[in-house]
Every structure is written in structure tokens, then in C-alpha cells.
N, C-alpha and C positions, 0 to 999 in steps of 0.2 A: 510371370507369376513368381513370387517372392519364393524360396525356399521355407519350410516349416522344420521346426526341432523340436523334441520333446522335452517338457516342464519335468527338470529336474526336481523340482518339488521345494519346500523351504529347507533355508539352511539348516542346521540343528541351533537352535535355542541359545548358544553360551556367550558368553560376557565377550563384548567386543570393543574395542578402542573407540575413542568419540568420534564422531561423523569427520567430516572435513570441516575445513573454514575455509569461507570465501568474504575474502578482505575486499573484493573490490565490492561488493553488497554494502559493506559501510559509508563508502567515499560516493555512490549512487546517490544515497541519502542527502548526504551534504549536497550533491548534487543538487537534487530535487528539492531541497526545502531553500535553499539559495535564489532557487528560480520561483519560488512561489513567493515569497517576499518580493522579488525584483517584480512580477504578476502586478502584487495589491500597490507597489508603492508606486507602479506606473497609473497603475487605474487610478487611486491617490493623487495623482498630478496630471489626471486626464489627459495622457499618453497615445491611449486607445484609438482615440480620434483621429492621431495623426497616420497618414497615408502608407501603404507597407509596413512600416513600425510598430504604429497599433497596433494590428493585427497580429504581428508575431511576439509581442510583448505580453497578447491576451491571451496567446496559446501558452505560455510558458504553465498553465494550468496542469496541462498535462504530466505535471510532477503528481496530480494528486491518480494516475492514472499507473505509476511508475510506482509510488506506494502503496496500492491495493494490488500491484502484481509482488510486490516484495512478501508483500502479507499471505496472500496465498503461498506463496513460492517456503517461506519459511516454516510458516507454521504446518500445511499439511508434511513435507517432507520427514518427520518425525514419524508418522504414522506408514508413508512409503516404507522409510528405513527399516522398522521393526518389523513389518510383513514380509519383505525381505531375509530377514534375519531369523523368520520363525518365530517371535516374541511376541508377546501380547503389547496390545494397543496402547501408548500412553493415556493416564489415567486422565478421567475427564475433570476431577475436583482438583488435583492441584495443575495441570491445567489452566484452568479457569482461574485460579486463586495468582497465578506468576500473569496472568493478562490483566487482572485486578490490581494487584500490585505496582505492576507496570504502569498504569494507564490514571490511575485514580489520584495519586496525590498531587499531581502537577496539575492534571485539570483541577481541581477543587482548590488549589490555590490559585489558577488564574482566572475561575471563573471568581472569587472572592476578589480579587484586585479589579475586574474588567466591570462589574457590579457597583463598587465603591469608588473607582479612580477618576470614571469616563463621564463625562454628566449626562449626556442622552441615554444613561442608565438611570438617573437618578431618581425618576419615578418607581422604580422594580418595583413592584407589592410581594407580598411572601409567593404568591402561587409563581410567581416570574422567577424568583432566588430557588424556589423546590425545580422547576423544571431544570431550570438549566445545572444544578448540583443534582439530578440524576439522569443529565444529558438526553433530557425527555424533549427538547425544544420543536425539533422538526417532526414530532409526533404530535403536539398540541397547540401549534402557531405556524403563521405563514411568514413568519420572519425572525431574526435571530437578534440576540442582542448587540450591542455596540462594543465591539473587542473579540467575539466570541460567533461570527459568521463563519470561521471555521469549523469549526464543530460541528456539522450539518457531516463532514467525512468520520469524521472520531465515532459520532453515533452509528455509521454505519457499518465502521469498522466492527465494531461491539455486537453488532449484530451478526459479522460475518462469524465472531468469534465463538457466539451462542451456537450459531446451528452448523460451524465444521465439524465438533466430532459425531454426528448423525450423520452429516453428509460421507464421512468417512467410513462409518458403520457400515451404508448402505452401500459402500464399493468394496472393503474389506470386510467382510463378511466374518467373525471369529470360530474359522474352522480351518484346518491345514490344506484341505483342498483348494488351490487358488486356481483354479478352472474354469469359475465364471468372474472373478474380477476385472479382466480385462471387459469383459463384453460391459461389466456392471459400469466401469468406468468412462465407456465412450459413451454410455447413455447421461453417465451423469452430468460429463462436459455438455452434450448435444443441448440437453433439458435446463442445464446453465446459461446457453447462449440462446434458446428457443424462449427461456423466462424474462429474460434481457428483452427481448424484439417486443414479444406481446404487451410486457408491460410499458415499454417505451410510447409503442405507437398506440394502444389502445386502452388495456387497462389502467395505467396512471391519468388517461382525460375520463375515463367515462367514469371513475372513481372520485376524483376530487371533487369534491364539495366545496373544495373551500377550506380556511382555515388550519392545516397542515402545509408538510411540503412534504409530499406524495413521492414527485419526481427525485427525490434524490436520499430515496430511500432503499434499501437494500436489492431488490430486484432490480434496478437501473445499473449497476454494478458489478451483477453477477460474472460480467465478460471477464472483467478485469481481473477479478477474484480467481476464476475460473484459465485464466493464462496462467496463473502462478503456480495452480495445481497441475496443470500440462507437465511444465518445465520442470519442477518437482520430484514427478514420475518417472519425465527423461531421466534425470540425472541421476537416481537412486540406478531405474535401469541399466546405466551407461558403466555405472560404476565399475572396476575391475572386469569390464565383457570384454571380449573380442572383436567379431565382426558383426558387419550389417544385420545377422538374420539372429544372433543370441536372442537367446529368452527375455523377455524383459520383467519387470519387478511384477507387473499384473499378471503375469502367465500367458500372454499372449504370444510371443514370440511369433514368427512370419510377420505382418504390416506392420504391426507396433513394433516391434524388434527394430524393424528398419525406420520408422518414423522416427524413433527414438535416438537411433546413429545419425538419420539425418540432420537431427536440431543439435545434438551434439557438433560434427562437422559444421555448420552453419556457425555455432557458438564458436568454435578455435578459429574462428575469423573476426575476430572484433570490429576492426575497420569495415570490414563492411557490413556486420548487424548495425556500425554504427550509422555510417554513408545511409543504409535505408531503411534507417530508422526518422534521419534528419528530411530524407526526401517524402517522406507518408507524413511526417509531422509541418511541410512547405506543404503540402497536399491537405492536410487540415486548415492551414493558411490561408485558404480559398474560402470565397458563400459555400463552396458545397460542404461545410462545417457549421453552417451557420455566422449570424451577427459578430464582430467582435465585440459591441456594447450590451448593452441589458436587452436589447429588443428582444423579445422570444424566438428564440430556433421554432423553422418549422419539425415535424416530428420526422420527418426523411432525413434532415438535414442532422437533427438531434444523433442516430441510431448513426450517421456517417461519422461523425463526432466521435462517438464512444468506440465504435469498430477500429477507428484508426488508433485511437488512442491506445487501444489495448495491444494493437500490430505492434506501434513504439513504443512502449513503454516491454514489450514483451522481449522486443529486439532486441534492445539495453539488457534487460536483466540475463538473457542468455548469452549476451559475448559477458556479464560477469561471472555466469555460473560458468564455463564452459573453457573461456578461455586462456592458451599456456600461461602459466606462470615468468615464464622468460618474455615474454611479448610485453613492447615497450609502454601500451595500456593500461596492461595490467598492472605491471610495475608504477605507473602512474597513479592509479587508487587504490594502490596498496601503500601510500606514500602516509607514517604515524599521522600526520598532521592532518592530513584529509580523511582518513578514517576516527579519528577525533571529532572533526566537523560534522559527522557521522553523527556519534554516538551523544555532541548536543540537539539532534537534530527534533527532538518530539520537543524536547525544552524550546527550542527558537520555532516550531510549528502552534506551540499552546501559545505565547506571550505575545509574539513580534506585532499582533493587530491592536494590542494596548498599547505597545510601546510606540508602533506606528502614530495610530491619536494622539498622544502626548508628543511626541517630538513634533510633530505636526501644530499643535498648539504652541510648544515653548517656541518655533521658529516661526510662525504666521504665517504659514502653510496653507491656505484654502485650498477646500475642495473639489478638485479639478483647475488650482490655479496652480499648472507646473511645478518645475524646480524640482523635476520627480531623480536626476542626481543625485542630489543633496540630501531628499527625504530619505531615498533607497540606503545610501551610506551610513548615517546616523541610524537610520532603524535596524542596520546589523550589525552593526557595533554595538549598539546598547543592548539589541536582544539574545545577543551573543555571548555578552557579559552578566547578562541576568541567566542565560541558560545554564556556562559553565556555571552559577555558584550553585544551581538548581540542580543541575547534577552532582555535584560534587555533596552537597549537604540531604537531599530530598533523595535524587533517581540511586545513584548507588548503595548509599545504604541501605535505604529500605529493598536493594534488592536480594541481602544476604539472608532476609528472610524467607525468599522463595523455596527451599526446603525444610520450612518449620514443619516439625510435627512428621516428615520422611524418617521411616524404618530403615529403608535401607539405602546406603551410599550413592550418591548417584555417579561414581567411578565405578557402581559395579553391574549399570544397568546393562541390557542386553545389547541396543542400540541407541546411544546420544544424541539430543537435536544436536546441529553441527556447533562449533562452538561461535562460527559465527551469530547464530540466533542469540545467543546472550546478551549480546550488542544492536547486532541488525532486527533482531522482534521489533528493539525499538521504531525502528520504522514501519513495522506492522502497525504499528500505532502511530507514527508521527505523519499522521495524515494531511495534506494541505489545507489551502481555504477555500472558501467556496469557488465553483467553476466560474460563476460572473464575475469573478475579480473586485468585489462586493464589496470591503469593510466596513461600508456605514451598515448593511444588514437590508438593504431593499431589495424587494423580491424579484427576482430573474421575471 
């Protein structure tokens, strides 16, 4: 049986230095939206079909598995930190106004290009241009426009974005006693992965009508979501503790204490969160994943899909949260260039499926007719180059507005998101594209 210690209680209240930064969160990104490109431009050039290859080229999905854990991972830790530190809760309106910020002016200029540019839009009627300029698509349609099949994760992201600080409220509690957090917090993961199962296997078929897309809506996700908040927790925990049995951030100290050291340990090993992360993601590889084309997963098959995916993608982000800074990985995406890759990476997640059709077009590219090289290359060169001007003109600026209308400094808050988040949010938001590797927008 684990040793127990007593809940020193929160810290006192006062102004403390900014969180940490974790650099290799950014070059993850670059990672993952790399691979979700290389995804659609295989499927693009009907890839899929070929023998072993397919199959691992339709997994590369799983980057959109790797950004819904970044997402949890970043944005609840803000709220860990403060509880931690005894400070009240980041506020929920501004908030919500730096995810707005964030998220809104890139999409609403690419859903305007992918509308106007791609011709199997060219029918849109106004109700098609309202849905998709308030990312309403996969709530009112059983398919997505032409450029814009991504978005099926961004909506869902927005959704995770709506209901964390409730989901936060109900584990941190705003009262100094943190004595049932812990317990509050394993119910919430538990009830996060138990909402994940039922609606997978049951309520997303016996609810659909028809007309939406059901399945790839916020409760199909919640795993993923819910990894990031683990790790989160760990880390706030881990911070500046000692051994195995310290208190952790929830007040649990004894199992979590230890659970908490253990993914930490687990994390300063890189190489191998990476090793088995790579062998669960060949084990997705397999039918027991399901189809790699459009056919429908079965629902066993679906729920094995998403379990592993959250395994890998959770693997990753813990050898970034966790691992030395002197380890030769680390030091690899911490490299300026690749953390740059990074921080275009919402800009090449919103664009690269118009840019794809077009280049597609200018080169006589058919639909499943190969040469998916070629397409792959050209489509991140150019979406890369639309991204950086997109950040440089659109995402940065407009993000010096995130404390308009702030009373007070935010050098002098209690506890900082880490300064990572100012960069890496963005991948809270730079969600892939759809899991079928879909661009033309037909439905899994």
C-alpha cells in the first residue's frame, strides 16, 4: 500500500513567475499537421488501397488525436496551476474571447476562399455560407463542404472549449479546501471515458436520424480531451515535488501522488513513450481499427480506434511534457525552425484542403489517380506559404488584442498559462481533417 501525507493545503495567493514552457509542444504540432496533409494528399492520390502502405498513410490521422490531447493538455493546466497556487480560477470571458480570437479570423477567411475558389462549392445558397461562417456544418448536414472537411475537429474543438471551464468548476471547486478534488477529478476522467464508450457504441446509432454527423461530435472525443487533462494534472503535480508519495495538485496524495511520479518517470524517457507509442499506432494498423477506406468501422472496431489513438497521441505529449531538457529529442524539437512549423500550424490545418483542390487542378491531378509525391509536396509548399503570411499579417496581430479591456498586468497574475500556450493553444485549435481522410467531403 502506497504511503499517505498530509494536504499541506494551498499555497498562499501571491504573484508568481510564468508557468514553464514546453518547446517541444510546438515542433508536436508541426508534427501532426505534417502528417495530416501527407493523410489527405495520399487519400488524394488513392494511396490507401495500396497493401501495408495504405493503411499506414490512413492512420497518420491520428495527428487529429495528438491535437485534441494538446488541447486538453494546454488549456485545462492554467486552471491546475492557479489551484495549486491558491488563486482564483482564470476568468471564463476573456477566456473565451483569446479562444475567439484565436480561432475565428483564419477560419472565416478560409471558409470565404474554399466557398468562392473550389467549384463543387459553387452552388453554396446563403443557409450553406451561414453554416459553415458559424462552424454550425456538422450539426445541420451529413457532409462538409469542398475545402472545409476539416472542420468537422475545429467544431469540436469549440465545443471542448465551451464546456471546460464547467468541467473545471466541477473538479475545482472555489473553496480553499481541496479534499474532495481529487476524488472529484477521477470521477470526471472516469465519466469522460464512460461518455466516450456509450456514445460510440450506442447513443451516436440509436440517435442519428440522419442528416447531421452525430459521430464526430463532441462526445466521441471526450478520451482524447480527457488525456490531456490527466497529463495536465500530472505535471502541475510533479512540479517542484520530491518523491513518489508527495501530495499532488488535487489533494490526493497516496495513489495519485504516485500515479503522478509515474507518468512523470515514464515522460523522462522519451524514446520509449516514443517506441510505444509507434507500436499501439502499427497495432492500429491492423482491422482491429477498422477499414482504411470509407467503408464504415464496425462500432468495436471504432471504440478500438479511438482508445489507441488517445494511448499515442498521449505517449507523445508526455515524453514533450516531461522530458530532460538535455535529451537528444528534446533538443530536436526544440530546434527555432521546427517550433516555427509549429506555430504556422492552425494556418496550414485551415487552408492546405483548398490549396490541395487547386494544385490538384493546376497539375491534372485526378481523384484517386496517384502521383500523391508530387500533390503532397506542392500542397505544403504553397500552404505553408499562405500560412506564414497568415500568421504574420492575420494570427499575430490580432493576438496583441488578447488583453483588451485587462485591469490588471498580466505579469502580475497569480499563476501564468505556461508561456508555451501563447504559441502551442494554437494547436488547441489547429485541429486536422476529417478521420476518413475525406477531402472531397463524402461521408464516412
Amino acid at each position: 500500500m502506497a504511503p499517505t501525507v498530509t494536504d499541506p493545503g494551498p499555497a498562499p495567493a501571491t504573484p508568481a513567475a510564468p508557468g514553464p514552457d514546453f518547446p517541444a509542444l510546438d515542433s508536436l504540432r508541426a508534427v501532426a499537421s505534417v502528417a495530416v496533409v501527407a493523410t489527405h494528399a495520399s487519400f488524394w492520390a488513392g494511396a490507401y488501397a495500396a497493401p501495408v502502405w495504405g493503411t499506414a498513410l490512413a492512420r497518420l490521422d491520428v495527428g487529429v488525436a495528438l491535437f485534441f490531447v494538446l488541447s486538453g493538455f494546454l488549456l485545462s493546466r492554467p486552471w491546475f496551476a492557479r489551484r495549486r497556487a491558491g488563486a482564483p480560477p482564470p476568468g471564463t470571458g476573456r477566456y473565451l474571447w483569446k479562444r475567439a480570437l484565436r480561432i475565428l479570423p483564419v477560419y472565416l477567411l478560409t471558409v470565404v476562399a474554399a466557398l468562392t475558389l473550389l467549384p463543387g462549392n459553387r452552388d453554396a445558397g446563403p443557409g450553406q455560407w451561414l453554416a459553415s461562417l458559424l462552424l454550425a456544418d456538422t450539426y445541420v448536414d451529413d457532409r462538409l463542404p469542398d475545402g472545409l472537411t476539416q472542420m468537422w475537429s475545429l467544431a469540436t474543438e469549440v465545443a471542448f472549449y465551451a464546456v471546460l471551464p464547467a468541467l473545471m468548476w466541477c473538479t475545482l471547486r472555489p473553496r480553499r479546501d481541496r479534499s474532495g478534488d481529487a476524488r472529484r477529478f477521477v470521477v470526471l476522467v472516469l465519466a469522460m471515458l464512460g461518455v466516450t464508450v456509450v456514445w460510440l457504441l450506442d447513443l451516436s446509432v440509436r440517435l442519428d436520424g440522419g442528416g447531421t454527423m452525430l459521430r464526430l461530435w463532441l462526445p466521441s472525443y471526450l478520451t482524447w480531451f480527457g488525456t490531456g487533462l490527466v497529463l495536465a494534472a500530472a505535471q502541475v503535480a510533479r512540479s517542484d515535488r520530491g518523491g513518489p508519495a508527495a501530495p499532488d495538485v488535487l489533494g490526493g496524495g497516496g495513489r495519485l501522488g504516485r500515479a503522478a511520479w509515474g507518468l512523470e518517470q515514464l515522460g523522462r524517457s522519451p524514446v520509449t513513450c516514443w517506441v510505444a507509442a509507434l507500436a499501439l499506432l502499427a497495432v492500429a494498423s491492423t482491422p482491429v481499427a477498422g477499414p482504411a477506406d470509407l467503408s464504415p468501422a464496425t462500432l468495436g472496431s471504432a471504440l478500438t480506434k479511438n482508445l489507441l489513438y488517445a494511448a499515442v497521441a498521449g505517449l507523445v505529449v508526455l515524453a514533450g511534457v516531461f522530458a530532460p531538457a538535455g535529451h537528444p529529442l528534446t533538443r530536436l524539437l526544440s530546434l527555432r525552425p521546427l517550433r516555427h512549423l509549429g506555430h504556422l500550424s492552425y494556418g496550414l490545418f485551415c487552408v492546405h484542403l483548398v490549396v490541395l483542390e487547386l494544385v490538384a487542378r493546376w497539375r491534372g491531378i485526378e481523384l484517386f489517380g496517384g502521383r500523391g509525391p508530387e500533390l503532397l509536396v506542392l500542397t505544403l509548399v504553397v500552404s505553408l506559404a499562405v500560412s506564414e503570411l497568415l500568421y504574420r499579417l492575420v494570427e499575430r496581430p490580432l493576438m496583441r488584442w488578447k488583453d483588451l479591456g485587462r485591469r490588471t498586468p498580466p505579469s502580475s497574475a497569480a499563476t501564468t498559462t505556461p508561456s508555451a500556450t501563447a504559441t502551442s493553444s494554437a494547436g488547441a485549435t489547429s485541429t486536422p481533417a476529417h478521420p476518413s481522410g475525406d477531402p472531397s467531403g463524402r461521408r464516412q
